[in-house]
C-alpha positions as CSV (number, residue, x, y, z in Angstrom):
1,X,4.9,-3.3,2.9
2,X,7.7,-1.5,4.8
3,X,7.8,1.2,2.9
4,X,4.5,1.3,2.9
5,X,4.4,1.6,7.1
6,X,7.1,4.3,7.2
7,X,5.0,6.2,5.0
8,X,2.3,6.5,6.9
9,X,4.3,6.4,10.3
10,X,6.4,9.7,9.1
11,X,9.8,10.8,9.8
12,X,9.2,12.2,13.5
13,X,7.6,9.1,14.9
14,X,10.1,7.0,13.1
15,X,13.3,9.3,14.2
16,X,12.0,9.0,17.8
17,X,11.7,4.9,17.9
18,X,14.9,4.2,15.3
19,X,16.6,2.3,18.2
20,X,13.6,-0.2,18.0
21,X,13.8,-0.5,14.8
22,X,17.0,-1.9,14.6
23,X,16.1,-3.8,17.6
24,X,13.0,-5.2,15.2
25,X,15.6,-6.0,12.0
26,X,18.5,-7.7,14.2
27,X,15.6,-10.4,16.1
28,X,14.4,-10.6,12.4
29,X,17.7,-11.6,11.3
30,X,17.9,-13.6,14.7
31,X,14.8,-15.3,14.2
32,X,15.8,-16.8,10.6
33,X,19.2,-17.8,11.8
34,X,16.7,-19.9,14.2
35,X,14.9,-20.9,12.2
36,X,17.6,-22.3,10.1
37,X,19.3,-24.6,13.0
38,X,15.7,-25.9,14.0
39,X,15.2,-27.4,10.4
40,X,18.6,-28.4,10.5
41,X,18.0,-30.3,13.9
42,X,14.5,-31.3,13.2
43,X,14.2,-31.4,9.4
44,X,10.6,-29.6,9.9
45,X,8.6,-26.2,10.4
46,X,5.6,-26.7,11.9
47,X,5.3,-24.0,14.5
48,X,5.7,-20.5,13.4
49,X,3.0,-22.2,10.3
50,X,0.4,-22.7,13.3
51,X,0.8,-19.4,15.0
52,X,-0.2,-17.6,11.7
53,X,-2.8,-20.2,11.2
54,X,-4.0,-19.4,14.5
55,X,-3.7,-15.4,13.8
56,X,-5.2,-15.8,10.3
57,X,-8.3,-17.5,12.6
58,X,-8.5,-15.4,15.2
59,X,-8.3,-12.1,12.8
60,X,-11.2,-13.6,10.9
61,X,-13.4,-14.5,13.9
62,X,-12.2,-10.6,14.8
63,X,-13.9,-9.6,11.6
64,X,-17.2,-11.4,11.5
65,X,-18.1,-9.6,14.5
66,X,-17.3,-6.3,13.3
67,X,-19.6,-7.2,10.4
68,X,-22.7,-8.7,12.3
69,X,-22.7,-5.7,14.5
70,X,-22.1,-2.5,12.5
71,X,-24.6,0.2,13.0
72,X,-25.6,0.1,9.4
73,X,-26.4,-3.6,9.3
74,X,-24.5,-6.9,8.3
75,X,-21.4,-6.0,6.2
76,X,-21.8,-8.8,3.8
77,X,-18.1,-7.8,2.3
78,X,-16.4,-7.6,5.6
79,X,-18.1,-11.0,6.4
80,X,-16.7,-12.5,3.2
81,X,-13.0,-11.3,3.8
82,X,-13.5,-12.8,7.6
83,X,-14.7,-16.1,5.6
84,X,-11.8,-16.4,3.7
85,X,-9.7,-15.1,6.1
86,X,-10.4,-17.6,8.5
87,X,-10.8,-20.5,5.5
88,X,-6.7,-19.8,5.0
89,X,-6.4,-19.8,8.4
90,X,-7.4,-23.2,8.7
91,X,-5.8,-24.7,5.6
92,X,-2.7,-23.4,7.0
93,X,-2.9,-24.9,10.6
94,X,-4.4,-28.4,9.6
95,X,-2.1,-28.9,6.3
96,X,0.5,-31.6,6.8
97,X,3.4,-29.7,7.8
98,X,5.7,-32.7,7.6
99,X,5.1,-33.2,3.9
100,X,4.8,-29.6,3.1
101,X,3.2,-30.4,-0.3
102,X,-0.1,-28.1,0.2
103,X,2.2,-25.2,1.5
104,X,4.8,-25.6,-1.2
105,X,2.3,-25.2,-3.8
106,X,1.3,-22.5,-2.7
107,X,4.2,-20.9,-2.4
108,X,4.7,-21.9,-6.3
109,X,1.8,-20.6,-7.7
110,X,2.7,-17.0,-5.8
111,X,6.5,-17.1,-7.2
112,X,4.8,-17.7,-10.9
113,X,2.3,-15.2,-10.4
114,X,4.3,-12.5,-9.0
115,X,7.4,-12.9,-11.3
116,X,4.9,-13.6,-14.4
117,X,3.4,-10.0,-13.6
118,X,6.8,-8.4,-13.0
119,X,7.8,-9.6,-16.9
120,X,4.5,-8.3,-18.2
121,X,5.3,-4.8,-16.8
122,X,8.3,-4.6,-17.6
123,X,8.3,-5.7,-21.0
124,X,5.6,-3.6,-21.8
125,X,6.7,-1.0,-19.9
126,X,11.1,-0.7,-20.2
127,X,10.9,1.9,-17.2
128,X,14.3,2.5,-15.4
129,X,16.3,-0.5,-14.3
130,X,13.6,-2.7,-16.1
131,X,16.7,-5.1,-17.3
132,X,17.5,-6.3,-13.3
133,X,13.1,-6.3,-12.4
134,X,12.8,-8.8,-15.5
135,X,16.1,-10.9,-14.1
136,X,14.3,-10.7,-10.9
137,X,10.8,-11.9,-12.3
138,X,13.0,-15.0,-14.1
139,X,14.3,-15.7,-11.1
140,X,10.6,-16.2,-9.2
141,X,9.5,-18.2,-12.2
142,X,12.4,-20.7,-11.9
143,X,12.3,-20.9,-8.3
144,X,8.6,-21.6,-8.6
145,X,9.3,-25.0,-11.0
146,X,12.2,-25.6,-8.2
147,X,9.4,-25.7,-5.4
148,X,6.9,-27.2,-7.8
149,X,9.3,-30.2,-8.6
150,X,10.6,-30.8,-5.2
151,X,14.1,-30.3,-6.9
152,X,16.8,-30.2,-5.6
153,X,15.4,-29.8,-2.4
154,X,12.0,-31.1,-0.9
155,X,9.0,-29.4,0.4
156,X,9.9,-30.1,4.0
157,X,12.8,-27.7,3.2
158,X,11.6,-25.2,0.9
159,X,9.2,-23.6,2.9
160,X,11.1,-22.7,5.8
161,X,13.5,-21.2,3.5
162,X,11.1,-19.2,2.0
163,X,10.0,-17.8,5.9
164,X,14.0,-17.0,6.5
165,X,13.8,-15.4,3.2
166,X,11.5,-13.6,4.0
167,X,12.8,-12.2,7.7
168,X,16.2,-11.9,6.0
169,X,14.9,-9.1,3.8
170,X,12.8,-7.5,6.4
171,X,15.6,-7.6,8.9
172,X,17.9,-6.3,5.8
173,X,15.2,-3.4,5.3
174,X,14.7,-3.0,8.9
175,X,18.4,-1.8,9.8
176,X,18.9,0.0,6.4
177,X,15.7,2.1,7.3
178,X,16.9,2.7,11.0
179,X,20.1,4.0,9.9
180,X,18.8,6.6,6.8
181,X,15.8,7.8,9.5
182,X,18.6,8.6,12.1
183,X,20.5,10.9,9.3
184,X,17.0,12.3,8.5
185,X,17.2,15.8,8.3
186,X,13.8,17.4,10.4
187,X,10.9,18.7,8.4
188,X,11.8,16.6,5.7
189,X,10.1,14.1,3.7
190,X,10.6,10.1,4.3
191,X,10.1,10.1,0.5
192,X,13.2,11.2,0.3
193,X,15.4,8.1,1.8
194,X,17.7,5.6,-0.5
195,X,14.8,3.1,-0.2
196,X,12.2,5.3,-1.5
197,X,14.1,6.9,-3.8
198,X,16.3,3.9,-5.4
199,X,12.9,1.7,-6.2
200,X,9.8,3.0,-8.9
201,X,9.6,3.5,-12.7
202,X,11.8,6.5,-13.2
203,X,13.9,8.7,-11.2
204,X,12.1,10.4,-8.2
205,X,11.5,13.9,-8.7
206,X,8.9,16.9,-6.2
207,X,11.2,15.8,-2.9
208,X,12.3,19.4,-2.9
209,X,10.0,20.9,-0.3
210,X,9.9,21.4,3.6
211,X,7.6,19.2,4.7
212,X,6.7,20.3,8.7
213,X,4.7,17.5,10.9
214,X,1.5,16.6,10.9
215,X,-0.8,19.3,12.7
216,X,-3.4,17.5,15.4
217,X,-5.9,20.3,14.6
218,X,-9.0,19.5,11.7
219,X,-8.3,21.1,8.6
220,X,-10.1,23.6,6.7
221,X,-11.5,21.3,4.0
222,X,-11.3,17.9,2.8
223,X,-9.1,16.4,0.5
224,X,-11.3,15.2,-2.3
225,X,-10.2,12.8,-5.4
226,X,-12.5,12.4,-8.1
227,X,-12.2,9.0,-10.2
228,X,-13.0,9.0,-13.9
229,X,-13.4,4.8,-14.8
230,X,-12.3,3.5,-18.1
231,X,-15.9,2.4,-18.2
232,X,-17.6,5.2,-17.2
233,X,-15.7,7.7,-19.3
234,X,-16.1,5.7,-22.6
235,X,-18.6,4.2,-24.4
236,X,-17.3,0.6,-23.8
237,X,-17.8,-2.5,-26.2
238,X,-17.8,-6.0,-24.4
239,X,-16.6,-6.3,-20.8
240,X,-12.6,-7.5,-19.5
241,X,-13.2,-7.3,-15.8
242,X,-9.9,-7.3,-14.5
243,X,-8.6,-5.3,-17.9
244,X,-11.4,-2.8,-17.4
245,X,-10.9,-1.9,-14.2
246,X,-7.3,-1.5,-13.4
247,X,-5.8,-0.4,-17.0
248,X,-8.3,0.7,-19.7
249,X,-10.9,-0.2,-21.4
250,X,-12.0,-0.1,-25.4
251,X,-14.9,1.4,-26.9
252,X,-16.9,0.3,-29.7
253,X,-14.6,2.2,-31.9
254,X,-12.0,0.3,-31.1
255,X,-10.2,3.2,-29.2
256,X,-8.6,2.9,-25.5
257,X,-10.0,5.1,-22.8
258,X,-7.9,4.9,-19.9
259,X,-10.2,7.1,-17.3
260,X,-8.4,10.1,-15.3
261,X,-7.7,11.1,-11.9
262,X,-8.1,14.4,-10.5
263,X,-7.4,16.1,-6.6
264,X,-8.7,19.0,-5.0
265,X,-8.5,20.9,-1.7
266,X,-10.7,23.5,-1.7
267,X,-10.6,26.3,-3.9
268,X,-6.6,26.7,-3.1
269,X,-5.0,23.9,-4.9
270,X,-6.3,21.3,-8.0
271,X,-4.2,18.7,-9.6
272,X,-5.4,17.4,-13.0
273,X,-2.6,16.5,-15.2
274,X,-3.3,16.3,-19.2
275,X,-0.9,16.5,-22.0
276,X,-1.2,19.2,-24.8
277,X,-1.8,17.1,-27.8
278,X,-3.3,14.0,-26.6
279,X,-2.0,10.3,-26.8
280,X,-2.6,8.0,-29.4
281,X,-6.3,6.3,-29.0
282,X,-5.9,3.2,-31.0
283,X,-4.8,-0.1,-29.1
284,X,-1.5,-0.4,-30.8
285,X,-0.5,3.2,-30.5
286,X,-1.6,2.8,-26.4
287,X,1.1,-0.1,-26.3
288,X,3.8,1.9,-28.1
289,X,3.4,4.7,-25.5
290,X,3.9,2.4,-22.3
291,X,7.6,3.7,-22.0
292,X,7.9,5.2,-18.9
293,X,11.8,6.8,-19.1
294,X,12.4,10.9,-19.7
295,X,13.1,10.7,-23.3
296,X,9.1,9.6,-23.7
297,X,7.7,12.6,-21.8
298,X,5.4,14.9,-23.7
299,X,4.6,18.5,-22.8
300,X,1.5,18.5,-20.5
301,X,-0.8,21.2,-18.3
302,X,-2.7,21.4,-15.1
303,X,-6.8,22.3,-15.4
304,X,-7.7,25.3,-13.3
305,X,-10.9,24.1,-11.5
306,X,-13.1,21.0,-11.7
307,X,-16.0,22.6,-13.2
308,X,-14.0,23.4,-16.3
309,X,-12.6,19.9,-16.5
310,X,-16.5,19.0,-16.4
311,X,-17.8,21.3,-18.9
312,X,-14.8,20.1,-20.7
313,X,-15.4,16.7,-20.6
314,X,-17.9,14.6,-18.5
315,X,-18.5,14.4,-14.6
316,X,-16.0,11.8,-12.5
317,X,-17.5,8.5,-11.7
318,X,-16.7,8.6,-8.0
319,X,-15.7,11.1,-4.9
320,X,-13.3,9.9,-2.2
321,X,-13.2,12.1,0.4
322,X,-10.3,12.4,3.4
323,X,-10.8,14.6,6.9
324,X,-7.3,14.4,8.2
325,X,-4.4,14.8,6.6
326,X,-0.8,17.2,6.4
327,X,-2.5,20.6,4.6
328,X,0.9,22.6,5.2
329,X,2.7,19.8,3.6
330,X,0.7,19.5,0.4
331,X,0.2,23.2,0.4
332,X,4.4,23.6,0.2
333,X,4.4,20.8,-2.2
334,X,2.2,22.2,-4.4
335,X,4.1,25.6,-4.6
336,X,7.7,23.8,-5.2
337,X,6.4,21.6,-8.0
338,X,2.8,23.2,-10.0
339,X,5.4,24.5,-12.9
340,X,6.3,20.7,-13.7
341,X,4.3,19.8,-16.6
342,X,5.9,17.1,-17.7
343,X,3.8,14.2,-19.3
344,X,4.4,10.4,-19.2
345,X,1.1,8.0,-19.8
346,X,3.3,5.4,-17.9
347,X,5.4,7.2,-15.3
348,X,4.0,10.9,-15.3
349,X,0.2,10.7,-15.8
350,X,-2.8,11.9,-14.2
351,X,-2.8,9.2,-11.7
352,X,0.3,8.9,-10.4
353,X,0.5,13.0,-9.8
354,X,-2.6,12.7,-7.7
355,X,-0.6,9.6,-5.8
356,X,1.8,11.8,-5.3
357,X,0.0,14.5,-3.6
358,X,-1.8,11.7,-1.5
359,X,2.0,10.5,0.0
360,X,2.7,14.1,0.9
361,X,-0.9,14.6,2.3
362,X,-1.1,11.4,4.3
363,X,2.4,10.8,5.4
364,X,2.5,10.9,9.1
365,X,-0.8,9.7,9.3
366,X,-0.3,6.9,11.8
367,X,2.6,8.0,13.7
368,X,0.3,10.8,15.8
369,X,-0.4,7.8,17.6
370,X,3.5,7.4,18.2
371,X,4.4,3.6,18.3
372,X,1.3,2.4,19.0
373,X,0.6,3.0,15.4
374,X,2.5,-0.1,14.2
375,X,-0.2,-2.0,15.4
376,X,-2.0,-1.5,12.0
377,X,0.4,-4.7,10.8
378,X,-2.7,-7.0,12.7
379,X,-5.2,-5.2,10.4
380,X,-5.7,-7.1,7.5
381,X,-6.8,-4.0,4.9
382,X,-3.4,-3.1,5.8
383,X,-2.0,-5.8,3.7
384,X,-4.4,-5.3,0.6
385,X,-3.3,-1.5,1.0
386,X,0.0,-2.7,0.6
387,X,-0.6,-5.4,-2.5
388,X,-2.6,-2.8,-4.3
389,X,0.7,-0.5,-4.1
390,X,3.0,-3.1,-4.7
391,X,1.5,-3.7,-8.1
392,X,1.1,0.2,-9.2
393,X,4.3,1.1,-8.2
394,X,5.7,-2.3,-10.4
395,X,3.3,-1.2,-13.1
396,X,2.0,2.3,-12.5
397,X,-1.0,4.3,-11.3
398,X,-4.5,3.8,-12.6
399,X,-7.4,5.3,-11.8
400,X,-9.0,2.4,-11.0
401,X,-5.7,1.3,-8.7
402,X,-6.1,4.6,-7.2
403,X,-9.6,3.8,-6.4
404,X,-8.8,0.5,-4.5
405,X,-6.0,2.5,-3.0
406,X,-7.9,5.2,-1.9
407,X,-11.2,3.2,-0.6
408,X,-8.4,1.2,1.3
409,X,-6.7,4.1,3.0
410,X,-9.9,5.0,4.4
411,X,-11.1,2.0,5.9
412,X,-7.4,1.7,7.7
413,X,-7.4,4.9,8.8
414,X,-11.3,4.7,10.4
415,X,-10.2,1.4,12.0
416,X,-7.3,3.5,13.8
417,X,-9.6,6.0,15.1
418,X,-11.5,3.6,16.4
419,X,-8.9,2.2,18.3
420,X,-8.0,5.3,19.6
421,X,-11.4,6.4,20.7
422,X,-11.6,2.3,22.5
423,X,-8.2,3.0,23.8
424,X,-9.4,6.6,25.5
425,X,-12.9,5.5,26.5
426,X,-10.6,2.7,28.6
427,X,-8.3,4.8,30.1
428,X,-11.5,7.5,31.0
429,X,-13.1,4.3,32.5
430,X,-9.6,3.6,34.4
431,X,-9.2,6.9,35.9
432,X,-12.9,7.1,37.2
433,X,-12.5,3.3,38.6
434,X,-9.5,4.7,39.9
435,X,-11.3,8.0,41.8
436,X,-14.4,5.8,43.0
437,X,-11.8,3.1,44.5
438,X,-10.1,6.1,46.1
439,X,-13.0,7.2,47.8
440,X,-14.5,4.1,49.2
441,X,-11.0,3.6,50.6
442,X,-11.3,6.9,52.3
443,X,-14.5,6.5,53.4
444,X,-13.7,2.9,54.9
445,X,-10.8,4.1,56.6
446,X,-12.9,7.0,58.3
């Protein structure tokens, strides 16, 4: 999630408020020492779990309204999320704090799910440092059983410690971040920082650009990505849901169609990556291909133009579209890394080249509002935005993640406009308050 944030924040935002950033790690670190001492003087947690009960509430009340009164009509899907969102909300402030038991189930069945996916990937997967993600993934499955068992500690306990594990690593994050953005060279990338770089399937590689800030002005044309589905792109025999969507899907053959992501701005710049002779159809040959290190990579190519990957093939299922974003940026980016035509269906792939552009295009996005743009932590799309990334970057890019992704972005980003435009309308409203107070005054006093 944090990486997530600084992403979209940029390097000169973040280089202008490092100072409150370690502020923000040391009262994180602070806060779970606290935490700490009260269960050790009161043996119980009960009110940091009501103020995000009470946020989880709030947020979702926050919600329906936006969904009653949109200009379109009713969103029914925003007014399911505020449902939910307010149904957790109130599990979490009337459980039984004392006994913990709802909570630390909870917490179990999120340990077993999250360190169950991270031995999937990796298994199937063996990307770099795979060896200390499936130790890790181990580790939440076993510490799961410990919370589900009450052993050797009980609920009561287990729960808070999960909260100061939690600030711990944020706080952790927190002053490791502050300190790389302070070295951060200017025009440069914060892609390129130890905490980026160290974490993903292989080694990082297209950081070697100059990457100037984010221009205020509209751009000449809109950054389009184009979605070929697993379904739509392949004659599909039965129906996975959760298979079909995010990995691949299988035809009536018996053959895997995986789907393909594409990116375009303009007439200047297209990114379609393919490889020359194409990858192994049948479902056993896909799994023996899910190796994401160098020695794996095929030759590949980049198609000129999206009509010739139509006539080529078939027409994308869906058009994502973005206004805003760093053209310069993706421009140089594009110049320093078109020649690398390296092909890898797990760690190279059509996909995760497009995601790669995206970064460059959209980093920066939310710091031209400075530090009023961490604010988007109290929108709750910015959370799926970050658990949809999560899981691509410990798996890898999809089409159908970069979808979800993409659809995300874009609903975060509106909901920042519209705070800006409220948050200008305000201060137009202040300053003619201001001027009519002003004159009454003078005209009272005459």
């Amino acid at each position: 999630m944090l990486r997530l944030l600084f992403l979209l924040m940029g390097g000169p935002a973040l280089r202008a408020g490092w100072p409150y950033l370690t502020a923000l790690g040391l009262l994180c670190v602070a806060a779970s020492g606290g935490i700490v001492m009260d269960l050790l003087q009161h043996g119980s947690l009960s009110f940091p779990l009501h103020v995000l009960g009470m946020f989880m509430v709030v947020e979702g009340l926050a919600e329906a309204v936006g969904a009653i009164y949109q200009p379109a009509g009713i969103g029914w899907p925003l007014l399911a999320k505020s449902a939910v969102l307010m149904l957790f909300g109130g599990v979490v402030f009337l459980a039984p704090h004392d006994s913990g038991l709802c909570m630390s189930l909870a917490f179990a069945a999120i340990f077993l799910l999250d360190g169950g996916f991270r031995i999937i990937s990796c298994s199937l997967m063996r990307c770099r440092r795979w060896t200390s993600k499936l130790t890790l993934g181990c580790a939440e499955i076993m510490f799961s059983i410990l919370i589900a068992t009450a052993w050797p500690l009980s609920p009561h306990v287990i729960v808070p410690l999960c909260f100061t594990l939690l600030l711990v690593g944020w706080g952790i994050n927190l002053l490791m971040m502050a300190a790389q953005i302070h070295a951060l060279p200017e025009n440069s990338s914060v892609t390129a920082l130890p905490l980026f770089t160290r974490k993903g399937l292989r080694a990082p590689h297209g950081l070697d650009y100059l990457h100037p800030p984010l221009n205020a002005a509209p751009v000449s044309e809109p950054l389009n990505i184009y979605i070929w589905t697993p379904i739509g792109s392949g004659n599909v025999s039965g129906r996975r849901p959760w298979f079909d969507r995010w990995v691949a899907a299988i035809d009536h053959r018996g053959e895997v169609s995986t789907g393909h992501t594409s990116l375009e701005m303009g007439d200047e710049l297209y990114i379609s990556l393919y490889p020359v002779d194409d990858v192994s159809r049948s479902f056993r040959g896909f799994l023996q291909t899910l190796r994401a290190k160098e020695e794996y990579d095929v030759e590949g190519f980049y198609r000129s133009s999206l009509e010739k990957e139509i006539k080529a093939w078939c027409r994308p299922d869906k058009r994502l579209a973005l206004p805003h974003y760093n053209q310069a940026a993706l421009r140089n980016y594009w110049r320093s890394n078109a020649s690398h035509t390296r092909y890898n269906l797990t760690s190279r792939n059509c996909s995760t080249s497009v995601m790669q552009a995206v970064d460059v295009a959209t980093e920066g996005l939310l710091g031209q509002r400075g530090l009023k743009g961490f604010w988007v932590l109290l929108n709750p799309d910015f959370w799926l935005l970050s658990l949809v990334r999560s899981r691509a970057e410990g798996m890898t890019w999809t089409p159908g993640l970069v979808m979800d992704y993409c659809l995300l972005l874009r609903r975060v980003l509106a909901a920042t406009e519209r705070e800006s435009r409220y948050q200008k309308a305000a201060q137009r409203l202040k300053l003619e308050v201001g001027v009519a107070v002003r004159h009454l005054l003078r005209y009272a006093w005459r």
